[in-house]
Each structure stands twice: as C-alpha cells, then as structure tokens.
C-alpha positions as CSV (number, residue, x, y, z in Angstrom):
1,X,-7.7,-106.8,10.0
2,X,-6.7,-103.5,8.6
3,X,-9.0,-101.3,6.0
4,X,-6.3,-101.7,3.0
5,X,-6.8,-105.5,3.9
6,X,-8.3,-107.0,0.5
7,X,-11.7,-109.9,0.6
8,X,-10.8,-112.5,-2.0
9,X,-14.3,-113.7,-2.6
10,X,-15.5,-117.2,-2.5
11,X,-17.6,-116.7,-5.6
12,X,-18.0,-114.2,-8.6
13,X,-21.0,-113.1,-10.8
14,X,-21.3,-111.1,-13.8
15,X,-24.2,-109.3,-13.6
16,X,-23.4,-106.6,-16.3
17,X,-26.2,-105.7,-18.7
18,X,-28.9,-107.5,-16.2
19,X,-31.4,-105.2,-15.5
20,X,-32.7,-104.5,-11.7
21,X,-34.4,-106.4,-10.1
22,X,-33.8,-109.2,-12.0
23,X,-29.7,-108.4,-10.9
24,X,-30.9,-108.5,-6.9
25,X,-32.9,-111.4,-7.2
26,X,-29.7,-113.7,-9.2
27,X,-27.5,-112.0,-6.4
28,X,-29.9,-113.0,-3.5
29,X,-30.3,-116.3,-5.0
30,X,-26.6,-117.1,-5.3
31,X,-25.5,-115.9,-1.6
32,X,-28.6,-118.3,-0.4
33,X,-26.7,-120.6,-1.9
34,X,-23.4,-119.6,-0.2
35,X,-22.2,-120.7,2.7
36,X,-22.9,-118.6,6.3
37,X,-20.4,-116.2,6.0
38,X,-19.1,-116.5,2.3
39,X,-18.3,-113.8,0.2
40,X,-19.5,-113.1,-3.2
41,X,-18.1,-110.4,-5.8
42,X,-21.1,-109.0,-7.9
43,X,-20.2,-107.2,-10.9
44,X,-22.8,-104.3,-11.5
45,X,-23.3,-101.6,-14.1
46,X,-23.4,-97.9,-13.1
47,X,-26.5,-95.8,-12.5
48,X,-29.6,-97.7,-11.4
49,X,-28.0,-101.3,-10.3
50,X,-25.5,-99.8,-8.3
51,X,-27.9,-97.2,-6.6
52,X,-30.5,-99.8,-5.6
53,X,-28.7,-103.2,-5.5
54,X,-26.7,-102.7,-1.9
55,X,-29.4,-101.1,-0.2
56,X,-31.9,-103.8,-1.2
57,X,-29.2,-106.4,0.0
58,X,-28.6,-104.6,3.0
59,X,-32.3,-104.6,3.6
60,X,-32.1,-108.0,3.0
61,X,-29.7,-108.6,5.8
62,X,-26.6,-109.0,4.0
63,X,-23.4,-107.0,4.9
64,X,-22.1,-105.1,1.2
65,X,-18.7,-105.4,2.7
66,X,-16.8,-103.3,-0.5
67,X,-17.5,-101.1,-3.4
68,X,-15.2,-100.6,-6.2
69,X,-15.4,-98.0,-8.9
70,X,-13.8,-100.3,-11.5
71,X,-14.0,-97.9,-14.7
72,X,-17.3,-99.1,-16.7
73,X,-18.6,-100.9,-13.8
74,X,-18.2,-101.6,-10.0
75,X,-18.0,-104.6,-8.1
76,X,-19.8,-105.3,-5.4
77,X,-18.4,-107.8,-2.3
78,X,-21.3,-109.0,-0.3
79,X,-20.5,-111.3,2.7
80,X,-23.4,-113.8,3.7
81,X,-24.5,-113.8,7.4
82,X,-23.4,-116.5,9.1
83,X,-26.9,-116.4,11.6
84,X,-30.0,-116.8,9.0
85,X,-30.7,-113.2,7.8
C-alpha cells in the first residue's frame, strides 16, 4: 500500500463545535462500537481538539492513521485495533 494510497472510512462523525473531552469520549465510544480493524473519520475543530484528541486516542491504543488540514477543520482517520486495545 503506497503513502498517496487513500482510507475510505467505514464510519464518519462530526464532531465540530464539541468541546474536548466530551469530542474523545463520543470518538472512543463510537470506534468501541466498530468493528476490529474499522476505520472511522472524525471531524475536529482546530486548536485544542486537534492538539489533545490523537494523543489521547493513541494513548488509548488506537492507531490515528491520517490527518488532514481541511481549511476550518481537520479530519481525523482513526483505525480500531483489531486485538482488544
């Protein structure tokens, strides 16, 4: 798989205008719900959700798998382990 490859995700949230860390908790919630190894886009405002969002869900054993800078916002593709994190 090359680097310009691109993840379609499985699922998409809009987490714009949620504040942290109510924005890691829905995020956390919804990959739970996810199957092992399912990728989920998270849309995220700039400044504090994007700062502390991936590293909590890295923390959290997930793997932030992409990062865009999409103007406004960025989204955020996290991929759900497929052994229990």
């Amino acid at each position: 798989m090359s680097a310009s490859s691109v993840l379609t995700p499985d699922a998409q949230l809009d987490l714009r205008g949620t504040p942290c860390p109510i924005n890691f908790v829905r995020t956390k919630l919804y990959l739970e719900k996810m199957p092992p190894g399912g990728l989920l886009e998270v849309w995220l405002d700039p400044g504090e959700p994007i700062e502390q969002v991936p590293d909590s869900l890295t923390m959290a054993g997930y793997q932030v798998e992409q990062i865009t800078d999409c103007a406004g916002y960025f989204s955020l593709v996290i991929r759900r382990p497929v052994t229990a994190a």
